[in-house]
C-alpha positions in Angstrom: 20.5 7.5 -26.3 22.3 5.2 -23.7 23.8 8.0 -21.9 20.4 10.4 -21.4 18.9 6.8 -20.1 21.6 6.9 -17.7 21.6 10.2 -16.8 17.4 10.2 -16.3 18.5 6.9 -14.1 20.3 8.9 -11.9 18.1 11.9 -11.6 15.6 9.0 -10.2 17.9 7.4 -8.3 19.1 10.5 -6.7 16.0 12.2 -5.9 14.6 11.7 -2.3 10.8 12.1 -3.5 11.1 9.5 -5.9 12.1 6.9 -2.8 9.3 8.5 -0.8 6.8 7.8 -3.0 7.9 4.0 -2.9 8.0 3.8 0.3 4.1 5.2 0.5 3.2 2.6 -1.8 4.4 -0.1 0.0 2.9 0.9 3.5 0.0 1.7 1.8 -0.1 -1.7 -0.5 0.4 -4.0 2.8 -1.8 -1.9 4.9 -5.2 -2.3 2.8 -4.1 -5.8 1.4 -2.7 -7.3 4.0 -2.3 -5.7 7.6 -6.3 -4.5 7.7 -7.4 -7.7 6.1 -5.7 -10.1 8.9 -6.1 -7.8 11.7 -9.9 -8.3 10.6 -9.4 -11.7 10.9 -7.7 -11.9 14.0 -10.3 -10.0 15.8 -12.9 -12.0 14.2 -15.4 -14.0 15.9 -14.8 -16.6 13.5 -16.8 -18.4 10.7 -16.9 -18.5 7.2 -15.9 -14.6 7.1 -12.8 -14.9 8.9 -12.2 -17.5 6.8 -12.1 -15.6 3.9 -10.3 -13.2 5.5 -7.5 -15.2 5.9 -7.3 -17.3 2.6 -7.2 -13.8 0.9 -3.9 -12.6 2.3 -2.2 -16.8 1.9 0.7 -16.9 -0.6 -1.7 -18.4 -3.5 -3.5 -14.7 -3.9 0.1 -12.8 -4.0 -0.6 -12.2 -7.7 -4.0 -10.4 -7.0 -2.9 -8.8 -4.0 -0.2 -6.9 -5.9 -1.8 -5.7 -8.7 -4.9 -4.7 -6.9 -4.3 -1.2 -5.6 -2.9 0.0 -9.1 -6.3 1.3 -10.7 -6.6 3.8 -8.0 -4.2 4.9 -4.9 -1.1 2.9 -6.3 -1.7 4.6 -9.7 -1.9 8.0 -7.7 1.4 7.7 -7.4 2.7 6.6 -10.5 0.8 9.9 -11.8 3.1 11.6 -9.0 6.2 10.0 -10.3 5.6 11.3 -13.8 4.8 14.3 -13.0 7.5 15.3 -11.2 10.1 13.3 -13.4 9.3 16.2 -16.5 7.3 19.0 -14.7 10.3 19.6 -12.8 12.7 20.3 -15.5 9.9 23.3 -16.1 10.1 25.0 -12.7 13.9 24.4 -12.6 14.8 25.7 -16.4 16.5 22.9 -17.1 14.9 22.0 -20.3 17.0 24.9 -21.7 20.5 23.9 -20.2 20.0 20.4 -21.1 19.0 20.4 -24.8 21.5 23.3 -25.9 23.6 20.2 -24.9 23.8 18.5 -27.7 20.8 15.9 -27.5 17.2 16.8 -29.5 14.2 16.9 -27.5 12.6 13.6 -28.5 16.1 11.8 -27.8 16.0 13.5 -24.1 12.4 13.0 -24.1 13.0 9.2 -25.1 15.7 9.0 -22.3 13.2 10.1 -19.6 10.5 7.5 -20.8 13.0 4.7 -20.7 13.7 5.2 -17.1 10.7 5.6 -16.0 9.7 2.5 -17.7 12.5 1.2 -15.4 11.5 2.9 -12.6 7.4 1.6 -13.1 8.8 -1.9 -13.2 11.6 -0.9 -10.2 8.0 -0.3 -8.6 5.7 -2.9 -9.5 8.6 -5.7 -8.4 8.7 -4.0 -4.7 5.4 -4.7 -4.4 5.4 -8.3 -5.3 8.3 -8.5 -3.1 6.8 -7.2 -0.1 3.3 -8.8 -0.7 5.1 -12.1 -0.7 7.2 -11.6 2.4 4.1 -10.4 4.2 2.3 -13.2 3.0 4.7 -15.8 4.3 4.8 -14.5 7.6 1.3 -15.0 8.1 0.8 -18.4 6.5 3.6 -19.4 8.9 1.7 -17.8 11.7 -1.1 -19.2 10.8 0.0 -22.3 9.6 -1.2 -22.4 6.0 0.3 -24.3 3.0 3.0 -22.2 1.2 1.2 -22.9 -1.9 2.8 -19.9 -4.2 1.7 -18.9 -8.0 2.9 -20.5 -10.9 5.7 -18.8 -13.1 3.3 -18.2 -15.4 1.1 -16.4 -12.8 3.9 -14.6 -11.7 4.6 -13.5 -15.0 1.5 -12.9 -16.2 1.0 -10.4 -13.3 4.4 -8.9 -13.2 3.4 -8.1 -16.9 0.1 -6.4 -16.4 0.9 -4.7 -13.2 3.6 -2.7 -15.1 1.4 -2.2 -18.2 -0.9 -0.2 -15.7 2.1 1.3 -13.8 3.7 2.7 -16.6 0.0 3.8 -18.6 -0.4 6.1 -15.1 3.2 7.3 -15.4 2.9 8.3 -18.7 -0.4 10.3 -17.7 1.5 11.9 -15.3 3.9 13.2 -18.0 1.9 14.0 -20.8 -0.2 16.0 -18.2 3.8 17.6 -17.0 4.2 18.6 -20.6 0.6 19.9 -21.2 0.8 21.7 -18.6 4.2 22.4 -18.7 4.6 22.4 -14.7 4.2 20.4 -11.5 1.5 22.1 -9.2 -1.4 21.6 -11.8 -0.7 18.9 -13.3 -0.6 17.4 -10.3 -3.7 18.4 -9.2 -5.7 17.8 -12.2 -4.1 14.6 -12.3 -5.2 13.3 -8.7 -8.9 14.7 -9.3 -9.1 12.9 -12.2 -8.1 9.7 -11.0 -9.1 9.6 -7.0 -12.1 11.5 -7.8 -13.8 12.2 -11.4 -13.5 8.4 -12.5 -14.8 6.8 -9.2 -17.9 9.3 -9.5 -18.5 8.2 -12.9 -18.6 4.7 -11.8 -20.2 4.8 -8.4 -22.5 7.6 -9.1 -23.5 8.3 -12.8 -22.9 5.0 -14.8 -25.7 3.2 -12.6 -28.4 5.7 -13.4 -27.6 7.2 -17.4 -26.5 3.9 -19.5 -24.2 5.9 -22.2 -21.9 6.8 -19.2 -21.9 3.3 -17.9 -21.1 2.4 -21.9 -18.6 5.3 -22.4 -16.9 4.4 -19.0 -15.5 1.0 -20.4 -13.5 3.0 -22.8 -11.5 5.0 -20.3 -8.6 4.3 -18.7 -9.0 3.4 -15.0 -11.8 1.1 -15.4 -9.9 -1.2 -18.4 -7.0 -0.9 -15.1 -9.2 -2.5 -13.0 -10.7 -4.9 -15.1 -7.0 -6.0 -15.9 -6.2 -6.0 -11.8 -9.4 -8.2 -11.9 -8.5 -10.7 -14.6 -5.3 -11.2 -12.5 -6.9 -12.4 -9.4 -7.8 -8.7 -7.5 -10.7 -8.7 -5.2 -13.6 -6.7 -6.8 -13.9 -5.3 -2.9 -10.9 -3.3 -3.8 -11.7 -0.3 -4.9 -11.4 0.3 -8.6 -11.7 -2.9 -9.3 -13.9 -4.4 -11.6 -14.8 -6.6 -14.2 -16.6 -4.0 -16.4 -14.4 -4.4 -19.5 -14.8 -8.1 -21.7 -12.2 -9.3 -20.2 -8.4 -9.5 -19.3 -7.0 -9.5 -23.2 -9.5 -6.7 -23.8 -8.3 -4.6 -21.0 -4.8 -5.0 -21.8 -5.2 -3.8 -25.0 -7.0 -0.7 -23.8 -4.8 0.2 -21.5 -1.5 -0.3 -24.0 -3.7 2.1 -26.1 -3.6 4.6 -23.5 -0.1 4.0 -22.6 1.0 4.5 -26.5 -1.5 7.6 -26.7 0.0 9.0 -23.7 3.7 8.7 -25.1 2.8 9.6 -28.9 1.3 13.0 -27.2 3.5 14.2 -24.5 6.3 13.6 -27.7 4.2 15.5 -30.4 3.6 18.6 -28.2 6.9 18.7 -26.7 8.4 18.9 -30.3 6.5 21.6 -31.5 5.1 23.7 -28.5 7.8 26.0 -26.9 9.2 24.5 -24.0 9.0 28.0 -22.0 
């Protein structure tokens, strides 16, 4: 077991996509959470919205700030990462070289989930990295207190923001071994989330009350209700406090992440992996 973790480790590691896709989220995280926020601020004409403006991009908000683009455009990516962590071993035929190797296909399959557990954490500590330094650069600018989260904060929202990361990396694969490919799971992957979900929110849920029921059951709006309980702004997209409330959402979404798991194993065990 330890050595297809390490091997799955090194396939991440190795592969140039996979450092890509990190480096898209972190532009893309301190663009929308922190950049566009203070250069708002900075060309202000002052007031009680500038104010906001700054105190949402101060140290004391790094928790919420890091989480909050995981229900949507963060996740994308995740869904990305898993994707193309199994799908590939479809177009490449590697599923065949590897397993008459030796190891059974849940084993290698276990080995592949362990490191991109890893690799969701890996993700989800980069971001509270890079949220804090941008933060502190601007409360020095600015000359705000350096009044950081507790440990417990911190924790908390290390916690949850990898629960989400690794429920949307596990969609990605269970869609990969559905599928058993890259190009539509993909696709069908990114509709679902930066499209058929928002829809349901934005447009349908307001006007037919089962949808609006049936919505708090799925998994990006228990996501953002969980980016929500951890301090995100509800402006951010995806965001929102639809779900009872943090412990509730958590749950849901370590449902999903299980469900996920348990179904990507199940077919991959039985189906044919041609």
């Amino acid at each position: 077991m330890w050595g297809n973790v390490t091997a799955e480790l090194f396939k991440l590691v190795k592969r140039p996509a996979n450092w890509l896709l990190l480096a898209v989220a972190l532009v893309l995280g301190l663009l929308f959470t922190y950049v566009i926020p203070y250069a708002g601020y900075r060309g202000g004409t002052g007031g009680p919205t500038a104010d906001r403006g700054l105190a949402a991009v101060v140290p004391a908000q790094l928790v919420g700030n890091s989480v909050a683009g995981l229900p949507v455009f963060l996740g994308a990516i995740l869904v990305i990462l898993g994707v193309l962590a199994v799908g590939s071993e479809y177009g490449w035929d590697t599923w065949k070289t590897v397993l008459t190797l030796g190891p059974s296909r849940l084993a290698v399959y276990a080995g592949k989930l362990a490191a991109l557990a890893v690799a969701a954490l890996a993700f989800v500590v980069a971001l509270f990295a890079a949220g804090a330094g941008a933060s502190l650069v601007i409360a020095a600018v600015e000359d705000q207190p350096m009044a950081w989260p507790s440990i417990g904060e911190l924790a908390a929202g290390l916690g949850g923001g990898w629960l989400i990361a690794a429920m949307w990396t596990a969609f990605g694969v269970v869609l990969a071994v559905l599928l058993r490919g890259v190009a539509l799971a993909l696709g069908l992957g990114l509709v679902w989330l930066l499209a058929v979900q928002n829809l349901l929110a934005g447009l349908a849920a307001p006007l037919v009350d089962w949808i609006a029921q049936a919505q708090k059951g799925l998994p990006g709006p228990n996501a953002g209700a969980l980016a929500a309980a951890l301090g995100s702004s509800p402006d951010t997209p995806g965001v929102d406090a639809t779900v009872g409330g943090g412990g509730q959402a958590a749950l849901i979404v370590a449902a999903y992440l299980v469900g996920f798991l348990a179904a990507g194993a199940l077919v991959l065990r039985r189906r044919d992996i041609l």
